[in-house]
C-alpha positions in Angstrom: 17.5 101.4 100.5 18.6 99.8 97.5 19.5 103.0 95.4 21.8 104.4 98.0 23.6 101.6 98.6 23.9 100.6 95.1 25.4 104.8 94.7 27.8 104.0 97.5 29.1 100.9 96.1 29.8 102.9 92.9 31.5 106.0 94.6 33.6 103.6 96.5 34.7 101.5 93.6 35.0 104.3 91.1 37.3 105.9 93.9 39.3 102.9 94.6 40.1 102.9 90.7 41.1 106.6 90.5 43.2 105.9 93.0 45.2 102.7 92.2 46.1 104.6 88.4 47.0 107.8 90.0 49.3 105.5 92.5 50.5 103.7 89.2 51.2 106.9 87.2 52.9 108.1 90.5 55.1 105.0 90.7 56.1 104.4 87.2 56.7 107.9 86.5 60.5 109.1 86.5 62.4 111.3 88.8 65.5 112.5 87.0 65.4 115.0 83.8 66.0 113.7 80.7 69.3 115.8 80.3 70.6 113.5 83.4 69.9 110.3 81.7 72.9 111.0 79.5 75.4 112.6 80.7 79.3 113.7 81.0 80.7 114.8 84.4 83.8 115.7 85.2 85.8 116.3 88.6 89.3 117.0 90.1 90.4 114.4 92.1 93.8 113.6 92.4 94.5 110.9 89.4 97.5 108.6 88.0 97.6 107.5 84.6 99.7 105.1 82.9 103.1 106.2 82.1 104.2 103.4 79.7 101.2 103.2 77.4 100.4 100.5 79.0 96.5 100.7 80.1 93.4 98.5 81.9 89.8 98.1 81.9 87.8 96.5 84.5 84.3 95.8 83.6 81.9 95.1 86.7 78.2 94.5 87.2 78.1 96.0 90.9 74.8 94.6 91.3 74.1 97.7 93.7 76.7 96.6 96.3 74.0 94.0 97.3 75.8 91.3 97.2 74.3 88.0 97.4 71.0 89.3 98.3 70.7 90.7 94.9 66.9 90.3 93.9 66.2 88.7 96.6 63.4 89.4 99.3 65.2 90.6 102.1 65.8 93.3 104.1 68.3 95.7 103.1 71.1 96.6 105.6 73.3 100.1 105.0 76.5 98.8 106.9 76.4 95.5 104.6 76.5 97.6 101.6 78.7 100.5 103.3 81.1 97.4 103.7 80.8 95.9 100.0 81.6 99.7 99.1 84.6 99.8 100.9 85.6 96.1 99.5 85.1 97.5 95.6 87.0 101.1 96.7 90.5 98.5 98.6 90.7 96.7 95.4 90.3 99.4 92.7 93.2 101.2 94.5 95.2 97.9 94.6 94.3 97.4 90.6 94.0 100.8 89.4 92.5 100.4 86.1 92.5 103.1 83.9 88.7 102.8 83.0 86.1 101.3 84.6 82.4 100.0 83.0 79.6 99.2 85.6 76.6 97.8 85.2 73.7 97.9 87.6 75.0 100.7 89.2 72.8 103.1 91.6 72.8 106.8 91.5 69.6 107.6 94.0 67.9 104.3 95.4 66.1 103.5 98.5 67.6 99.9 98.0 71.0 101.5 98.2 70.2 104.0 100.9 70.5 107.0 98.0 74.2 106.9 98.1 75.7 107.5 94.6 78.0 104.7 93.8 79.3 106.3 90.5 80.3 109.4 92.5 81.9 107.6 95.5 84.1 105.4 93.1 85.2 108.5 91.5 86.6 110.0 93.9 89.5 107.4 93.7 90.7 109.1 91.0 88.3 108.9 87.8 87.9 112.0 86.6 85.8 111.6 83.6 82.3 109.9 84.1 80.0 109.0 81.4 76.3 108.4 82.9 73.9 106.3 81.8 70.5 105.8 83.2 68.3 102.9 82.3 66.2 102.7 85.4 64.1 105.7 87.0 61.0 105.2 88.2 59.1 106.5 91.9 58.8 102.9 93.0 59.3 99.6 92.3 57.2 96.7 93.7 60.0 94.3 93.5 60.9 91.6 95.1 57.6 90.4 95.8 56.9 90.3 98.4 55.9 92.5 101.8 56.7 96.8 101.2 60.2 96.2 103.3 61.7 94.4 100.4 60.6 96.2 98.1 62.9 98.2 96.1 60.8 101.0 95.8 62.4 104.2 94.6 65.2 103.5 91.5 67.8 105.8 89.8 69.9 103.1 87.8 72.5 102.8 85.3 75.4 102.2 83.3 78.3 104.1 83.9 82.0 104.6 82.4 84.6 105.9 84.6 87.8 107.2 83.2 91.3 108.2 84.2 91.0 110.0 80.6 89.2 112.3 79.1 86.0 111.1 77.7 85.2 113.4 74.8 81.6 111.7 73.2 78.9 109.2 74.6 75.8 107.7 73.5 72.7 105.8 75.3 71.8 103.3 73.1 68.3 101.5 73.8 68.2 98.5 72.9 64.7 96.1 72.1 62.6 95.5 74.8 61.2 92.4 75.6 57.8 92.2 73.4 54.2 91.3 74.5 54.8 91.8 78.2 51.8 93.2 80.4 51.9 97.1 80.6 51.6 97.0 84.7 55.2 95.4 84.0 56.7 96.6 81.5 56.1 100.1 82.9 58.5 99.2 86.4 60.9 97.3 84.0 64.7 98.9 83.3 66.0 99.7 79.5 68.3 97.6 78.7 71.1 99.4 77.2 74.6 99.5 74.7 76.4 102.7 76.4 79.3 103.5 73.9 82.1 105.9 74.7 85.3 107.5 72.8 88.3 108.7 75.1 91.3 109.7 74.5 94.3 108.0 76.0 98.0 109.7 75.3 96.4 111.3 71.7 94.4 108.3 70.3 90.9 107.5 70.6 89.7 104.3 71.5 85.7 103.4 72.0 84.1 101.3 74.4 81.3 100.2 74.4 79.6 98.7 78.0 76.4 96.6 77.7 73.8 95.1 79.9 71.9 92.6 77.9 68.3 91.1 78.4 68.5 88.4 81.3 65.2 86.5 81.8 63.9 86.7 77.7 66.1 84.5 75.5 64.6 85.8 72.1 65.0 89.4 73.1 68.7 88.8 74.4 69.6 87.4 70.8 67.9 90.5 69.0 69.7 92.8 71.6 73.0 91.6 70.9 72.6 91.7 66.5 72.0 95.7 67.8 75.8 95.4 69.7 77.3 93.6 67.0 76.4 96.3 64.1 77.5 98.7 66.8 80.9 96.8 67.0 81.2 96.4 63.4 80.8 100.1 63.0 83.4 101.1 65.5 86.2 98.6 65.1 87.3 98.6 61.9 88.4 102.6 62.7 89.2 102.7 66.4 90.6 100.4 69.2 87.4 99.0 70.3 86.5 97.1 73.9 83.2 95.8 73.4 82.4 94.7 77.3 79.5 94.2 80.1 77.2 91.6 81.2 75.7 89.3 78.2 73.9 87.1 80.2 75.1 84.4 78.2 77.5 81.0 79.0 79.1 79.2 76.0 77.7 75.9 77.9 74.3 76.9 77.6 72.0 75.5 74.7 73.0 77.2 71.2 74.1 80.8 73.2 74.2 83.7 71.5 77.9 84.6 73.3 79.2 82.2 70.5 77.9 85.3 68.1 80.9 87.0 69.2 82.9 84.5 70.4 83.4 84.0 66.3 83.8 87.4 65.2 86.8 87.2 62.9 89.8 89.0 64.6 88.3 89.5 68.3 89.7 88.4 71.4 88.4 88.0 74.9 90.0 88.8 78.0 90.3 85.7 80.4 88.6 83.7 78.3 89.5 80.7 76.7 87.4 77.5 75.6 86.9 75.0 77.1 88.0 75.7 80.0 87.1 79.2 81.4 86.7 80.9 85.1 83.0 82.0 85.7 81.8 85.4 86.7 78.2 84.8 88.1 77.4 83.8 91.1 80.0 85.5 92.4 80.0 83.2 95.9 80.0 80.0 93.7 80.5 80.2 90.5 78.9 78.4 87.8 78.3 80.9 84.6 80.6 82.6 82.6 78.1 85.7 81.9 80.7 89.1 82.1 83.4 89.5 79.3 85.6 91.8 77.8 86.2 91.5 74.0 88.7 93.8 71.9 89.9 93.8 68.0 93.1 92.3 67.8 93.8 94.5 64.5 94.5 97.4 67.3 94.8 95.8 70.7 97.9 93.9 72.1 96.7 91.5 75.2 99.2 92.1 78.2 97.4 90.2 80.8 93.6 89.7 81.7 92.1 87.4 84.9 88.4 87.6 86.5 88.8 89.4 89.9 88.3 87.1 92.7 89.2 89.2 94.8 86.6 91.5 94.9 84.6 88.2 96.7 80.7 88.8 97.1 80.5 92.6 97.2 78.2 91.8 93.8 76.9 88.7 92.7 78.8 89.1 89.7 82.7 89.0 89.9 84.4 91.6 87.6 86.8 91.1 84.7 90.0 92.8 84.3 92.4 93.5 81.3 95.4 95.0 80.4 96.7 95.9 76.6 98.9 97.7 74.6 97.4 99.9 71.5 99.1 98.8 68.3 101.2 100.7 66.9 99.5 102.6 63.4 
């Protein structure tokens, strides 16, 4: 009686292995070609541009349209986020930036009932899209928690909307956090440096949108020398707006934010020490972790304020600026 039971113990277990790595392979696996992960689309929606060479950037971590319930274990309702939709659409028609840079922005989720943010937001006008995905995997066992919470399937990203022709992008990848457990680090996002060129009235300027490292100092301060070379490379030929979410507050313990903060000849959009607004959380804020920097050498400053307005449709609130381009 021994043997057999001993041979059913081993079928069972050797079964309940297969299974669990084919479920892993399935889960961690992507969705999306490669070809998608990168991409330029265009559309023909009725668009205004700037008439006085005046222009504006607002640079937003949506945070998914989840509002305060970002990362948290809860479950998910589609009106709440149908709402924070409309919220982000009222006050981008009030604004009307000429470009827009998002971070954490969904293009198929089952934590964002697979509507594609990118492509809604277009529609008011941005006609030129760069796509950037750093997050695409079958499902994601995150926030811990029972499968109702979980976030399950994820088509994420970075993405650069435009009222003007975007004409090259690339994906940068930047470092990933080291020594972190496979079963991890296969479910975690890229973190990313997405830099575009467009041109606006016959001159190219670059910007570059960034989503850096949030929970591994070390690997935030790597991430960031990648940015800087990136910036040093573009700025000293184009009008260059280096912007996104740095996960990094002057006030913190030696931050890395001062990195840039001392760049010779940059300036920051609604930012001034030592007293600054905050962006994160969004409900009561408390860090200063979204910017928008720019070379003065080719950028005038018009006018630049964080965007209260937008209220707790993210748990980030977004930055907005306004410039002139110098003349040549």
């Amino acid at each position: 009686m021994a043997k057999p039971l001993i041979k059913i113990t081993v079928v069972v277990s050797a079964t309940l292995i297969l299974s669990s790595y084919l479920v892993f392979i399935w889960a961690s696996s992507p969705s999306w070609p490669s070809v998608d992960k990168q991409a330029l689309l265009t559309h023909q929606y009725p668009a205004a541009t700037s008439t006085d060479n005046t222009y504006s950037l607002l640079t937003y971590n949506i945070g998914y349209l989840s509002g305060m319930t970002n990362n948290r274990a809860v479950i998910r309702e589609e009106n709440y986020q149908h709402e924070n939709m409309l919220i982000v659409q009222k006050h981008l028609n009030q604004l009307q930036p000429d470009i827009l840079a998002f971070q954490e922005i969904d293009y198929q989720a089952d934590r964002s009932f697979n509507v594609n943010q990118q492509n809604e937001i277009a529609k008011l006008g941005y006609n030129y899209v760069a796509q950037a995905v750093n997050w695409d995997v079958n499902y994601v066992p995150f926030p811990y928690g029972l499968p109702a919470v979980h976030f399950g399937h994820i088509v994420s990203g970075q993405s650069v909307l435009s009222k003007y022709p975007i004409i090259e992008h690339r994906r940068v990848v930047l470092e990933r956090v080291p020594a972190t457990p496979y079963y991890q680090d296969a479910f975690y996002l890229d973190r990313l440096a997405q830099v575009v060129k467009i041109v606006v009235d016959q001159r190219k300027i670059v910007v570059i949108n960034v989503h850096l490292e949030s929970y591994d100092r070390a690997t935030r301060g790597r991430q960031l020398q990648q940015v800087l070379k990136l910036y040093e490379r573009y700025s000293t030929t184009y009008p260059t707006l280096l912007v996104g979410d740095f996960n990094s507050d002057p006030a913190y313990a030696d931050p890395f934010i001062n990195l840039v903060l001392d760049i010779p000849g940059i300036g920051t959009a609604a930012f001034s020490k030592p007293n600054y607004e905050n962006t994160f959380n969004s409900k009561e804020p408390f860090e200063r972790l979204d910017y928008i920097f720019y070379n003065r050498a080719f950028i005038h400053p018009l006018g630049s304020r964080v965007a209260t307005e937008f209220g707790t449709a993210s748990d980030h609130l977004p930055v907005f600026f306004r410039f002139k381009l110098k003349q040549l």
